[in-house]
N, C-alpha and C positions, 0 to 999 in steps of 0.2 A: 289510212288512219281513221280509227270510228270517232264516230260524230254523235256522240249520247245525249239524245235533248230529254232524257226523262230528268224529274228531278231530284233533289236531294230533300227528303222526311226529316225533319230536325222535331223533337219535342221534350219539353221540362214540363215540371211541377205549374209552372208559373212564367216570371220573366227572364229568370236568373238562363237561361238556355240563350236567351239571344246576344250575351255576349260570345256562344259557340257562334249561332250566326254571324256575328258582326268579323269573326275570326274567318271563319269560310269563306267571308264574300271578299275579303281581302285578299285571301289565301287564291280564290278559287271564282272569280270575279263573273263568267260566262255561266256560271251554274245556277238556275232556279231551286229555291227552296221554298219548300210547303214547313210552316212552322204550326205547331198547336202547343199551348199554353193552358193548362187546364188550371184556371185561375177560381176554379170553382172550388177545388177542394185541397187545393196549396193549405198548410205548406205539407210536405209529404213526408217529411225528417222525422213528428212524430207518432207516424203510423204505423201498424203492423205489416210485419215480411206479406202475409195475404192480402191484403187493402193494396200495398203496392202492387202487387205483381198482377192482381185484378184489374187496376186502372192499367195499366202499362199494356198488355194484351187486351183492353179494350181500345185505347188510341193505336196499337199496331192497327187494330183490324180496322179503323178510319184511316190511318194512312194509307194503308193500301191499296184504296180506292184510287190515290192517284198514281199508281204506276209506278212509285219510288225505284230510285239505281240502288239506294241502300238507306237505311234509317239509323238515325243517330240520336241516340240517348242522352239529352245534354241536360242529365238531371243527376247528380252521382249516386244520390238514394235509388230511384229504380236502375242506373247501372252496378249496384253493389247487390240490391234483393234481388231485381227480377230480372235479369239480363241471362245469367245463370242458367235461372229455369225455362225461360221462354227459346233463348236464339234456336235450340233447335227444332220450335213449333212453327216457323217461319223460310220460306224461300230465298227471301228479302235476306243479305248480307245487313248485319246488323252492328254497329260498332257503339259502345260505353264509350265513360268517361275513365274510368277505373283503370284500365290497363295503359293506355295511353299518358296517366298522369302518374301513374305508379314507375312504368318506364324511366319519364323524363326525371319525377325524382330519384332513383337511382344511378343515371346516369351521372346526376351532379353533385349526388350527393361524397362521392369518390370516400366512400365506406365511413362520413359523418355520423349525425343523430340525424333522424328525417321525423318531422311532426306534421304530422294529419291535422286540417282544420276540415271540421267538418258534421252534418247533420248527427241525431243522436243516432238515427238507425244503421247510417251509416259506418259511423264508428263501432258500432255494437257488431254491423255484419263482418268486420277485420279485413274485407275485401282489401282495401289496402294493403294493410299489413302481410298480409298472405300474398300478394302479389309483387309486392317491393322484394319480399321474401324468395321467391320463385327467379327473381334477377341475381340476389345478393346475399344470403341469409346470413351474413355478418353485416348487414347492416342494423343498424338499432333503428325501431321505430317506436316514437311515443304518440297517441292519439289524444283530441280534444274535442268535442261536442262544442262546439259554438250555437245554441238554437235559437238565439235573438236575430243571429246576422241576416238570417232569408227576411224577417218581417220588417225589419229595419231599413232594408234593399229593397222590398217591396210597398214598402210606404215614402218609398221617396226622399228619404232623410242623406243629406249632403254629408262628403268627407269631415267637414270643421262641425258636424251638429254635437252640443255637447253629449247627446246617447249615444250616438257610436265611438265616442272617444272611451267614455266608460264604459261599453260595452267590450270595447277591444283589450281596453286594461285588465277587466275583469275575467276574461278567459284566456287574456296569452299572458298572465304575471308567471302563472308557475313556467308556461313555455320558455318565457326568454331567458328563466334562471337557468334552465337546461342545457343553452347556448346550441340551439340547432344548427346544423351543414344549413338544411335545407327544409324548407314548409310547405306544403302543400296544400293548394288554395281547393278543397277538395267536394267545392260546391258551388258551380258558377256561376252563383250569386255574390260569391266572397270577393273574384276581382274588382268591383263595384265598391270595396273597402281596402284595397292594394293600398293606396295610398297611406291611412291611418297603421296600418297592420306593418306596414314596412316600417314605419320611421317609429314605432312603438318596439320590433325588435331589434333593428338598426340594419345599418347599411351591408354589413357581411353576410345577413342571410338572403340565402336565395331562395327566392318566390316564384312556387311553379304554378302556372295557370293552367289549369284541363284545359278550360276553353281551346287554347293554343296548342296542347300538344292534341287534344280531340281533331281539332283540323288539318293537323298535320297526317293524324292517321287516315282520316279522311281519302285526300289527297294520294296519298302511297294507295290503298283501297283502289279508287276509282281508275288512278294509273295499271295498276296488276292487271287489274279486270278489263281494261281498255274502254273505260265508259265514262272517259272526260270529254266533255262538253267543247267544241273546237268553234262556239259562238263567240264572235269577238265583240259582239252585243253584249250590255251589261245582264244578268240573270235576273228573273222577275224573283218578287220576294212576297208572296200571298199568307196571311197570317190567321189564323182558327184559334179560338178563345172557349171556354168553357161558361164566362161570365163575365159579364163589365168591359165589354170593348172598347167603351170611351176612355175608362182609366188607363186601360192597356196601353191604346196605342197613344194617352200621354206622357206615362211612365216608361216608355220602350224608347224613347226618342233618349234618355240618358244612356242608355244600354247602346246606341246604335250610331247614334252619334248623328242622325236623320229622320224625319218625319215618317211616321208608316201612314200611309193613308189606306189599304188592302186590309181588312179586317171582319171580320163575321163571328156570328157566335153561335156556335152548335154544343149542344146537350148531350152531356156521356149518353142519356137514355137515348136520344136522337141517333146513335151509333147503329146500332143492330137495323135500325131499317131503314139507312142509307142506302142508294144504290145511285152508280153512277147514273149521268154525271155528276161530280163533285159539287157544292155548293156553290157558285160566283161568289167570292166577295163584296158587299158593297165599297162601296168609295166614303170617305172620313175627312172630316173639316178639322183637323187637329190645329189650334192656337199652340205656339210654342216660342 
């Protein structure tokens, strides 16, 4: 049986990706993950198809410096723009958020309404919709732009703040009149408002988290290819920031459910003339 200690490349926009980490290391507990959070030019929902796919091919080519088993896009906007374009510029097996959460809503939705929650670019790219599509194309899919929820989740604002409560009423009223199967949490910043968003469309709709079906595909991935990690040591979690690593690793501790003290902070421009070895982390006095 192989014994794969390289690790797992996870990277988002920002913080909303480390609930895919928090999902993985549950899922997949022996495995080391290199995370990058490019908190510098978050959020990414309202940029252009080229700005993402630019940044997204520039953090591949810093992961890659560590040896990744495979790279995981736990952003749905670069998994809807530039996953596309890039997976076959790459060696590295590379898995989205997109097919993985299009899947699980299809499966549950047993030929319902399925509603997309999610960035503007995203919704604009129909990845979704074109992929739930390719499972089911009698299923009905409605889409919604939520572009508050990334900033809201990344400014640290709790389930009971009165601006996420208005914020969720405000983009799921026309949703709930619809009366979905099934919703898709379709930017994994959003499970950070599960809470609010489930009891605003009630109890019968089901709420699919990328996050979760992302690691699950993960996990089938690593298994196919025989590059699961047979460490019964917990996996080390080293985390890459674009800006502001203090805020980072205070605001990741909600996402994670534990202190990150592994954090550094390298510059998109800093990319090109990296060479291993990779940066060391420094170590972080995080109050929480």
């Amino acid at each position: 049986m192989s014994n794969d200690q390289r690790p797992i490349a996870v990277f988002d926009s920002g913080l909303g990706g480390l609930t895919v980490v928090r999902a993985l290391r549950r899922r997949l507990p022996g495995e080391s993950v290199i995370y990058f959070g490019d908190t510098a030019r978050v959020p990414y929902g309202p940029k252009s198809a080229e700005a993402v796919t630019r940044f997204t091919r520039e953090i591949f080519q810093f992961l890659l410096h560590f040896d990744p088993k495979c790279i995981v896009v736990a952003c749905n906007t670069a998994s809807a723009l530039a996953v596309p374009e890039l997976v076959g510029e790459f060696a590295v097996p590379v898995i989205g958020t997109v097919e993985p959460g299009a899947a699980a809503a299809a499966k549950a939705s047993e030929g319902g309404l399925v509603a997309i929650l999610a960035t503007e670019a995203t919704i604009a790219s129909n990845q979704y919709r074109n992929a739930i599509n390719r499972y089911n194309p009698r299923i009905p899919v409605v889409q919604k732009a939520c572009p508050l929820f990334v900033p809201i989740v990344e400014e640290g604002r709790e389930e009971r703040n009165p601006l996420v409560r208005m914020a969720v009423a405000e983009y799921l009223e026309a949703v709930r009149r619809l009366r979905p199967a099934v919703v898709v949490l379709g930017c994994t910043h959003y499970p950070m408002l599960r809470g609010p968003i489930a009891e605003y469309l009630g109890e019968s709709v089901v709420l699919v988290d990328t996050a979760e079906a992302t690691s699950e595909a993960v996990e089938q991935l690593l298994h196919d290819s025989s590059s699961l990690s047979n460490d019964s040591n917990r996996g080390r979690l080293l985390c890459y920031v674009s800006d502001n690593t203090q805020r980072f690793a205070s605001l990741s501790t909600r996402f994670l459910g534990h202190t990150i003290t592994d954090v550094v902070r390298i510059c998109p421009e800093e990319f090109a003339t990296l060479h291993q070895p990779a940066p060391t982390p420094r170590r972080l006095r995080v109050s929480v």
